[in-house]
Biopython code that builds the backbone (N, CA, C, O; Angstrom):
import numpy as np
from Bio.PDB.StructureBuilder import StructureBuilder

atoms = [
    (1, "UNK", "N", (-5.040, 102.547, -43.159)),
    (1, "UNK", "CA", (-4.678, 101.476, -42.269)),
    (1, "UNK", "C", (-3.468, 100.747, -42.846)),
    (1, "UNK", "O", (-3.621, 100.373, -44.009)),
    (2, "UNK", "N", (-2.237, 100.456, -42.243)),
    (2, "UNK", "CA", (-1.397, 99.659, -42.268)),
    (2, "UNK", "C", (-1.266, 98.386, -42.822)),
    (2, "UNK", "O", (-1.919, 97.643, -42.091)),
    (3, "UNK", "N", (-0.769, 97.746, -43.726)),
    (3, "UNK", "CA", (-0.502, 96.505, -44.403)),
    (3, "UNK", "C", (-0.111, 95.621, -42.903)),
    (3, "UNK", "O", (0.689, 95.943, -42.025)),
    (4, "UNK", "N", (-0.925, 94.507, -42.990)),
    (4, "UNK", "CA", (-0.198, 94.027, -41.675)),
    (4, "UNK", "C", (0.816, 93.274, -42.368)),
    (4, "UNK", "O", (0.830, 92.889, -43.537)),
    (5, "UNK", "N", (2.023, 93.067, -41.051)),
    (5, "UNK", "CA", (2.827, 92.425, -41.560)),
    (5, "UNK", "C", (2.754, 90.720, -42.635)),
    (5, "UNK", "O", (1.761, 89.995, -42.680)),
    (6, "UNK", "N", (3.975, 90.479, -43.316)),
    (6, "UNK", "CA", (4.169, 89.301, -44.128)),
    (6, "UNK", "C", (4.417, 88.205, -42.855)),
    (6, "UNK", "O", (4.627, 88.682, -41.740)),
    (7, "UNK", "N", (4.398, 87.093, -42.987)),
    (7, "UNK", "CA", (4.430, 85.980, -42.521)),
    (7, "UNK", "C", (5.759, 85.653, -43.615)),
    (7, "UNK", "O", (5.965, 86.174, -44.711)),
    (8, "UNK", "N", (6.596, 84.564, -42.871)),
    (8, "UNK", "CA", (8.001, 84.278, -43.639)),
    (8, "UNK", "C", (7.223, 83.099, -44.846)),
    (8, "UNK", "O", (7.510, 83.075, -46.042)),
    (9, "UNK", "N", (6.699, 82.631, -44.495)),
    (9, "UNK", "CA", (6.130, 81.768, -45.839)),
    (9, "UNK", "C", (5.399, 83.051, -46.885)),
    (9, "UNK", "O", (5.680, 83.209, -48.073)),
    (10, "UNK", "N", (4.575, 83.746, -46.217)),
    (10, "UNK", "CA", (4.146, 84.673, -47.444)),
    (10, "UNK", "C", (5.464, 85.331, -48.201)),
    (10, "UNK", "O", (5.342, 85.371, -49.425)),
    (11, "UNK", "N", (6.508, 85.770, -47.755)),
    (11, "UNK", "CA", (7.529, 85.850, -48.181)),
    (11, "UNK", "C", (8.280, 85.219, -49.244)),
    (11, "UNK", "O", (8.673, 85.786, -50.263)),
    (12, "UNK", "N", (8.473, 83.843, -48.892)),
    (12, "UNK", "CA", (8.816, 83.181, -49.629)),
    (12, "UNK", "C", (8.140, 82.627, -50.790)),
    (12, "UNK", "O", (8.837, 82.242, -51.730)),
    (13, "UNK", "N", (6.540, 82.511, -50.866)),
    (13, "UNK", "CA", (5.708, 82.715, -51.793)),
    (13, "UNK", "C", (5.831, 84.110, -52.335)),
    (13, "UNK", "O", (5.573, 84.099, -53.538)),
    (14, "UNK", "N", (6.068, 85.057, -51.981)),
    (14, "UNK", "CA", (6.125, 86.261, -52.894)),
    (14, "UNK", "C", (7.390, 86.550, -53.692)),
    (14, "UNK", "O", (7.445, 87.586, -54.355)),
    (15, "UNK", "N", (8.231, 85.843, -53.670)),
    (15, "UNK", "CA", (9.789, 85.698, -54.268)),
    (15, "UNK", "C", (9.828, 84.835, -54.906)),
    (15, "UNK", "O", (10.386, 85.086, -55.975)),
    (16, "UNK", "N", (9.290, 83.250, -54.737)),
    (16, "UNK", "CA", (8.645, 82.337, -56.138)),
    (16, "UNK", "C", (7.509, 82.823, -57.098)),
    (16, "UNK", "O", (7.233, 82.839, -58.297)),
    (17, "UNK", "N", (7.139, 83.110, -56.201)),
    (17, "UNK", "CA", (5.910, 84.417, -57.316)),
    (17, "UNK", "C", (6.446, 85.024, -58.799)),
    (17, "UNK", "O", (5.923, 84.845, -59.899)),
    (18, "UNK", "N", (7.402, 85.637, -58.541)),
    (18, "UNK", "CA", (8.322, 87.075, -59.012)),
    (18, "UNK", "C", (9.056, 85.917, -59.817)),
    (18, "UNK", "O", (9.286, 86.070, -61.017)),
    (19, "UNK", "N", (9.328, 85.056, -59.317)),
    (19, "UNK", "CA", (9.948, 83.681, -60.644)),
    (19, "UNK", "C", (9.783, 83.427, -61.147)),
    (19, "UNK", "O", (10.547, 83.286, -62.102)),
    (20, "UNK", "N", (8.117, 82.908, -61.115)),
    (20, "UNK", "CA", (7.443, 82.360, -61.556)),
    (20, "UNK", "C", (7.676, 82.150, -63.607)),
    (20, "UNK", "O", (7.924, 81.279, -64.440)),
    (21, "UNK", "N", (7.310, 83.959, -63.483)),
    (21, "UNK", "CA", (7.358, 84.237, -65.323)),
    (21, "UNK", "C", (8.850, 83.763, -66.166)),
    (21, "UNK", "O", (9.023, 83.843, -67.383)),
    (22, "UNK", "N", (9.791, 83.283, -65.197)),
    (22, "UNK", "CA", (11.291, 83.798, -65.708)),
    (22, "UNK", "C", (12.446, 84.113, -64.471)),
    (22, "UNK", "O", (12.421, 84.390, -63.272)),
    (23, "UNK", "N", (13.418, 83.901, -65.486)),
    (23, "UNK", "CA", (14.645, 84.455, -64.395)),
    (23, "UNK", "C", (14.490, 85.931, -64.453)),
    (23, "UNK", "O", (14.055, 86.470, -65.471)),
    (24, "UNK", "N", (14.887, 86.713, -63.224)),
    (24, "UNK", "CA", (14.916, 88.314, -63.554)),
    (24, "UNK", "C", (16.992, 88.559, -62.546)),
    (24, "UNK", "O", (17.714, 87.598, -62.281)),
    (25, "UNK", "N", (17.354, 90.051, -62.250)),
    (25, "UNK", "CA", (18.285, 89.436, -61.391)),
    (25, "UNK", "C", (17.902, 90.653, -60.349)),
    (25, "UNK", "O", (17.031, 91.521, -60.402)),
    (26, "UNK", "N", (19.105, 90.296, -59.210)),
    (26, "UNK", "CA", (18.139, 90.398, -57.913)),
    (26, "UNK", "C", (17.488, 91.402, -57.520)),
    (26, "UNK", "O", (16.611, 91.398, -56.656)),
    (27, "UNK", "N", (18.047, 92.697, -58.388)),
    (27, "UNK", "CA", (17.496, 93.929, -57.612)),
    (27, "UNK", "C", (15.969, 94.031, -58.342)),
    (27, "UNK", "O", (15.066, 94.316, -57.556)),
    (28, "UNK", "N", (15.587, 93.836, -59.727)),
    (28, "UNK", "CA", (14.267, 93.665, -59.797)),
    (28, "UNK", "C", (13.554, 92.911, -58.980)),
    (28, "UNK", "O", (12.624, 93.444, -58.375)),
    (29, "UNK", "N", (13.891, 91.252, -58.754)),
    (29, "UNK", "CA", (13.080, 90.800, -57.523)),
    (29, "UNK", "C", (13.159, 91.116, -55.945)),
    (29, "UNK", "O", (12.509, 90.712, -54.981)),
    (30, "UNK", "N", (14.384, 92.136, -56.115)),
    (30, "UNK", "CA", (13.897, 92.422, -54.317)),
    (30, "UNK", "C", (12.739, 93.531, -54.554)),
    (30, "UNK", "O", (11.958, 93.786, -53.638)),
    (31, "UNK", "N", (12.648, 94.200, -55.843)),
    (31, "UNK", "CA", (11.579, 95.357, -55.986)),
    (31, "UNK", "C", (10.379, 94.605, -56.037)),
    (31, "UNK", "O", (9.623, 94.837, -55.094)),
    (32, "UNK", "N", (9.841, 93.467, -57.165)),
    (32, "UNK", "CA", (8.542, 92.955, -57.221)),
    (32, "UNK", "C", (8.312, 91.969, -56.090)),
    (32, "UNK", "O", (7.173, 91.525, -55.942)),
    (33, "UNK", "N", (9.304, 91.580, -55.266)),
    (33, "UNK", "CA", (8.855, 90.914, -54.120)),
    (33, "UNK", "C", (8.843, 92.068, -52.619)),
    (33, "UNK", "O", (8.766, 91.592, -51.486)),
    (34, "UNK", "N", (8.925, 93.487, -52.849)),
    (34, "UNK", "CA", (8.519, 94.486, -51.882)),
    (34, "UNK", "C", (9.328, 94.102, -50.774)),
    (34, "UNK", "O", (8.837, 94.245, -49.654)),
    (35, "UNK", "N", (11.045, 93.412, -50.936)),
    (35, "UNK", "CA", (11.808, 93.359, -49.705)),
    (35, "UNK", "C", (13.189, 94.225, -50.001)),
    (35, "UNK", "O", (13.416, 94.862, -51.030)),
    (36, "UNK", "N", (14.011, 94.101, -48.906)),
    (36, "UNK", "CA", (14.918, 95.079, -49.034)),
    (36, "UNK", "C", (16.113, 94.151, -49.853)),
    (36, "UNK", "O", (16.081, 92.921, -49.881)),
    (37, "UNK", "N", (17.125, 94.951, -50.485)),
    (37, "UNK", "CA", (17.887, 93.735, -51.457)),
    (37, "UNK", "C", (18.871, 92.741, -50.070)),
    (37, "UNK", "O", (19.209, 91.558, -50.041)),
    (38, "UNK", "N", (19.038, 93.666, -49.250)),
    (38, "UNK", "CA", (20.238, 92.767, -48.324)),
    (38, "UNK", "C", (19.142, 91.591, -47.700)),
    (38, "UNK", "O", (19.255, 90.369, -47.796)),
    (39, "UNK", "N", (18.374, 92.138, -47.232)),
    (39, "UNK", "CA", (17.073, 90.660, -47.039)),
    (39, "UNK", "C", (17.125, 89.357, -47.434)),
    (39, "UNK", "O", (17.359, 88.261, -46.924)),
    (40, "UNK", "N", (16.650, 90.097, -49.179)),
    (40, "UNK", "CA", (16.449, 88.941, -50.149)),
    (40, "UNK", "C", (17.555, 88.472, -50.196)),
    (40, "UNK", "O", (17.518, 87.257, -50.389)),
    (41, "UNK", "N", (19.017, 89.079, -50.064)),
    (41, "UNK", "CA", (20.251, 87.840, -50.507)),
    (41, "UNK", "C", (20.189, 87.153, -49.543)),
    (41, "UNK", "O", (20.004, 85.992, -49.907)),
    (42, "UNK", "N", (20.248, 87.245, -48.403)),
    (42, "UNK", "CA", (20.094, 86.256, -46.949)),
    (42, "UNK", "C", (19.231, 85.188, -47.895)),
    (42, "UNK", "O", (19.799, 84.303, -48.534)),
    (43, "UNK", "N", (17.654, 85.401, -47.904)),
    (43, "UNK", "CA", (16.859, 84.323, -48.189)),
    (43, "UNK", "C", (17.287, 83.771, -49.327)),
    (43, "UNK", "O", (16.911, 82.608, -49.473)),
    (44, "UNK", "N", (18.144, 84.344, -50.435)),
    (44, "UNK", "CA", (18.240, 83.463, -51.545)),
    (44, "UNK", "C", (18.969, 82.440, -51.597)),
    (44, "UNK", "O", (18.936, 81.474, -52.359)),
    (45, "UNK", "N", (19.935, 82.810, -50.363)),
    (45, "UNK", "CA", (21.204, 81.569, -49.890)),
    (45, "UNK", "C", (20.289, 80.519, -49.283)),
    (45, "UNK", "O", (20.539, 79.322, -49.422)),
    (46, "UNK", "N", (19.177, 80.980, -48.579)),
    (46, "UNK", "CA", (18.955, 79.613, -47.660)),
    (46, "UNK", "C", (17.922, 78.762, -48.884)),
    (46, "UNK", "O", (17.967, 77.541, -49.031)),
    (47, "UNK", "N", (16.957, 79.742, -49.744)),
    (47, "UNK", "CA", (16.188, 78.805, -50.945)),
    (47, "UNK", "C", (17.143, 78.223, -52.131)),
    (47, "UNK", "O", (16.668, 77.393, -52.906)),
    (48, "UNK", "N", (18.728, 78.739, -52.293)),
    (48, "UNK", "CA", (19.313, 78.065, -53.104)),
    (48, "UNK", "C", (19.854, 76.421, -52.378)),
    (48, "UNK", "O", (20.084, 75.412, -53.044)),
    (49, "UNK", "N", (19.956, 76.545, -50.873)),
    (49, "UNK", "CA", (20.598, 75.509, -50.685)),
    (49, "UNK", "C", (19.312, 74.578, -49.871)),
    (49, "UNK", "O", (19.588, 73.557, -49.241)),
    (50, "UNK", "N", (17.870, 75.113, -49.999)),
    (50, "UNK", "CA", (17.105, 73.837, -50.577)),
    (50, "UNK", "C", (16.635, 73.650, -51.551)),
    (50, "UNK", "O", (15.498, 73.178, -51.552)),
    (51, "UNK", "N", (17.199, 73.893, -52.610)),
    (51, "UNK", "CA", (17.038, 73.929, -54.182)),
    (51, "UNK", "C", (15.497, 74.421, -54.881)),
    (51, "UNK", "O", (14.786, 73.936, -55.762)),
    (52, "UNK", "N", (15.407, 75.486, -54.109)),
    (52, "UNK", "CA", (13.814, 76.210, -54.403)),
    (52, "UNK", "C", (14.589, 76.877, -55.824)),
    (52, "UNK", "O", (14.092, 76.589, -56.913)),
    (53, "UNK", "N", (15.807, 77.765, -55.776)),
    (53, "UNK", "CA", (16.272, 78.573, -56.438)),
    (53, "UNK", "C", (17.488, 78.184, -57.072)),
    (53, "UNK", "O", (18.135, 77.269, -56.564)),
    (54, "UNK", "N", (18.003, 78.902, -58.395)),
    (54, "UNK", "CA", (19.245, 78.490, -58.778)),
    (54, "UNK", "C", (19.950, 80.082, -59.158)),
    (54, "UNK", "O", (19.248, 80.868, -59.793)),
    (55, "UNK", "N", (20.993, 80.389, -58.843)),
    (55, "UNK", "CA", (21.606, 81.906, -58.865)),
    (55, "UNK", "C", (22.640, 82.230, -59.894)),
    (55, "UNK", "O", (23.625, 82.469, -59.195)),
    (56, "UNK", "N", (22.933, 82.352, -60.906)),
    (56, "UNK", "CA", (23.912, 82.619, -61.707)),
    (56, "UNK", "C", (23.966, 84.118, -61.955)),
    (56, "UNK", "O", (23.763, 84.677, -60.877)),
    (57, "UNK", "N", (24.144, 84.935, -62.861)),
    (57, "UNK", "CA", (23.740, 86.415, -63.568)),
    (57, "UNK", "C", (22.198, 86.672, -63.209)),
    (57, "UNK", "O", (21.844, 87.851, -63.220)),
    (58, "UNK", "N", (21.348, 85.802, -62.926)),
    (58, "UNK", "CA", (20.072, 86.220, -62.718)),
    (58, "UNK", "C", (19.654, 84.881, -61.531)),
    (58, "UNK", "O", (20.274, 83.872, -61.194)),
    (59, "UNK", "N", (18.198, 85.492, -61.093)),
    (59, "UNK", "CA", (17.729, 84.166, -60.287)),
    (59, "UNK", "C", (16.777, 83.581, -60.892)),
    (59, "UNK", "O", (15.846, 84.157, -61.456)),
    (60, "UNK", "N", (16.960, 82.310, -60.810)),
    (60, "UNK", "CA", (15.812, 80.973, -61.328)),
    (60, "UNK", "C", (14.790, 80.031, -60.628)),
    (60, "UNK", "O", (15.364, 79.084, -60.090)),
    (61, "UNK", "N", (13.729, 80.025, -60.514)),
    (61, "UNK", "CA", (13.398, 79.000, -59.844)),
    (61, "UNK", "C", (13.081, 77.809, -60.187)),
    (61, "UNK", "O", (12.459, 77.627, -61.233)),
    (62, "UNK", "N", (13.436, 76.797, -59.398)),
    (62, "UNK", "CA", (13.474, 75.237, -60.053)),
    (62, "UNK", "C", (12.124, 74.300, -60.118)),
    (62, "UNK", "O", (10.925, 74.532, -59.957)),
    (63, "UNK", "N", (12.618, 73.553, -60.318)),
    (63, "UNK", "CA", (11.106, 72.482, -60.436)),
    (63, "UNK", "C", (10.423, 72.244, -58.952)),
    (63, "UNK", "O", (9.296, 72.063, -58.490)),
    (64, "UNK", "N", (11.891, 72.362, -58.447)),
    (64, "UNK", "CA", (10.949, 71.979, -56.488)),
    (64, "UNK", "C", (10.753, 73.335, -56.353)),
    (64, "UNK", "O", (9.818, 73.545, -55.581)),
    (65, "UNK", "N", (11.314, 74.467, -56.842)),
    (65, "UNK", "CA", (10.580, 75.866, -56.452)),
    (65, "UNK", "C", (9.098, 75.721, -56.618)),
    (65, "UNK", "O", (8.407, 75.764, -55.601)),
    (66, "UNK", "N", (8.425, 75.521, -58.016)),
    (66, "UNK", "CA", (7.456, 75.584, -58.419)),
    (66, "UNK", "C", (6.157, 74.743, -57.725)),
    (66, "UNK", "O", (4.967, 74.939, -57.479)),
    (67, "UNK", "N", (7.332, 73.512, -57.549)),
    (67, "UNK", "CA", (6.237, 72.396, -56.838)),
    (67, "UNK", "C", (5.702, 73.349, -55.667)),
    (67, "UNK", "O", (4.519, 73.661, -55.528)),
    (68, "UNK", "N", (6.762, 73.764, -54.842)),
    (68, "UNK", "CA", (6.702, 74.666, -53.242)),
    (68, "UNK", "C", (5.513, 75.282, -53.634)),
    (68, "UNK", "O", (4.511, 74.876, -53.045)),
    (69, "UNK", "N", (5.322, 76.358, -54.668)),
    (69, "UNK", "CA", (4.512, 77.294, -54.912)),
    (69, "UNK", "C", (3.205, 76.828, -55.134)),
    (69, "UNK", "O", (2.301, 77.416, -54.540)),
    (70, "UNK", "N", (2.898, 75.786, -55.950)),
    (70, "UNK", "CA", (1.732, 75.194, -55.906)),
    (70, "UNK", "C", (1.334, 74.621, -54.967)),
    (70, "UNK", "O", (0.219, 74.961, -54.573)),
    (71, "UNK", "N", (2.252, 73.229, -54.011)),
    (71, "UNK", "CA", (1.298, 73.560, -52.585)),
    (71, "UNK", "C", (1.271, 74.686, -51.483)),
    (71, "UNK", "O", (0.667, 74.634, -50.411)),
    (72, "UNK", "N", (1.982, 75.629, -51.924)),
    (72, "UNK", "CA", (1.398, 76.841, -50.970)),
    (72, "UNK", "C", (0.485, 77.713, -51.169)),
    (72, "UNK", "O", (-0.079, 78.480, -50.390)),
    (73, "UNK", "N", (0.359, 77.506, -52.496)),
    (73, "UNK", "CA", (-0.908, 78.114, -53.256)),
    (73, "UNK", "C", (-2.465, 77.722, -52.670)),
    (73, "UNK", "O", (-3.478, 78.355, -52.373)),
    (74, "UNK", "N", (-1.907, 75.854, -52.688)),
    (74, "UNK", "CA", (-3.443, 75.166, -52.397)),
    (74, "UNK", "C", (-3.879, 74.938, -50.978)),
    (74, "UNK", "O", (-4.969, 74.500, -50.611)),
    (75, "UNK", "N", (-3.010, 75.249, -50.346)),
    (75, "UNK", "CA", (-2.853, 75.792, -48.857)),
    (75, "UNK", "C", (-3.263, 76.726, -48.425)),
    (75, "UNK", "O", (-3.966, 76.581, -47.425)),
    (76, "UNK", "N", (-3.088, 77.817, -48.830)),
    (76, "UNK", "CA", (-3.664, 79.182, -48.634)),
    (76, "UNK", "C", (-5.305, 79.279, -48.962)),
    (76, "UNK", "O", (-6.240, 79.725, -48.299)),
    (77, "UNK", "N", (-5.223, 78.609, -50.395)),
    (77, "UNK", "CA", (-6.976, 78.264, -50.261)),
    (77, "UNK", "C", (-7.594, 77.534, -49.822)),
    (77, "UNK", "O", (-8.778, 77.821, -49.642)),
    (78, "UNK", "N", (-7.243, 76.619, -49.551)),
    (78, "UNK", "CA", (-8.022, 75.986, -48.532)),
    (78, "UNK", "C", (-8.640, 76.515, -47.126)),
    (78, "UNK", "O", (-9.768, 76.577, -46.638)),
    (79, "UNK", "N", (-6.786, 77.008, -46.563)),
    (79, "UNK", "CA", (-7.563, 77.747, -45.166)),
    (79, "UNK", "C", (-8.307, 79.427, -45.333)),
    (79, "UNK", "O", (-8.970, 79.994, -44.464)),
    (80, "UNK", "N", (-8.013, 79.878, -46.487)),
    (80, "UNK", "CA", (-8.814, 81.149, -47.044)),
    (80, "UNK", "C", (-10.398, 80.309, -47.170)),
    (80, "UNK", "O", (-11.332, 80.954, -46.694)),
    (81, "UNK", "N", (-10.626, 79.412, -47.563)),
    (81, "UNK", "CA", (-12.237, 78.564, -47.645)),
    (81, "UNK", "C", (-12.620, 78.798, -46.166)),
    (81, "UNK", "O", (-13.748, 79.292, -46.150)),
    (82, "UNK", "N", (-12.269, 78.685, -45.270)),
    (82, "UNK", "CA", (-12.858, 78.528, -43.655)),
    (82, "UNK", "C", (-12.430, 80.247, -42.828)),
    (82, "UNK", "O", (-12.674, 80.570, -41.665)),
    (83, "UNK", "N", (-11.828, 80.980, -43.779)),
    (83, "UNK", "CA", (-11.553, 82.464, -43.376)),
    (83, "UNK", "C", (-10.288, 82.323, -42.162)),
    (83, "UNK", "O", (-10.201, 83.121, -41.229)),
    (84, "UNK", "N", (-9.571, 81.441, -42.314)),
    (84, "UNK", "CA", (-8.525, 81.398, -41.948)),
    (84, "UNK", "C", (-7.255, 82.050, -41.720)),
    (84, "UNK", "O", (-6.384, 82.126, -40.855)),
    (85, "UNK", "N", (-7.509, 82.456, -42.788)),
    (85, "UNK", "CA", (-5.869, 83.301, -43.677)),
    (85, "UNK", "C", (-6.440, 84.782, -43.515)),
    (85, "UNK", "O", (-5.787, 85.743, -43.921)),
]
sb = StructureBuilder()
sb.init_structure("model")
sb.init_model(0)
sb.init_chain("A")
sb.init_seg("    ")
for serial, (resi, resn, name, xyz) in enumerate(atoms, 1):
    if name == "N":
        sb.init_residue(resn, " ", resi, " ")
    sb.init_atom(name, np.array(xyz, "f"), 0.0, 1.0, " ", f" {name:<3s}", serial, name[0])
structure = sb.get_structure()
């Protein structure tokens, strides 16, 4: 059976994810975030210019990245508690 599709927030949780440990640069995180690389540069422009991300030789994620990730984290469980998700 088929992976159903990502949702654009699961997305974007799966690319702070891949941050999480460290900077890596992009073609490893378009691999551990399972998107295509031309994709991920689209999204990295729009999370650098709400300062989720920072882009030099590698990608970084910032303090509001992290914050993002933790309430999407506690979000997901919550509505995973009522079988939501």
């Amino acid at each position: 059976m088929p992976r159903p599709k990502r949702s654009r927030i699961e997305i974007i949780a799966d690319v702070l994810s891949a941050l999480e440990t460290g900077c890596v640069n992009q073609t490893r995180l378009a691999a551990e975030a399972n998107l295509a690389y031309d994709r991920l540069a689209k999204l990295l422009d729009e999370l650098e210019s709400k300062g989720l991300v920072t882009r030099g030789p590698d990608v970084c994620i910032t303090r509001e990245g992290l914050r993002f990730l933790g309430e999407y984290r506690r979000w997901r469980s919550f509505l995973d508690t009522f079988g939501l998700f």
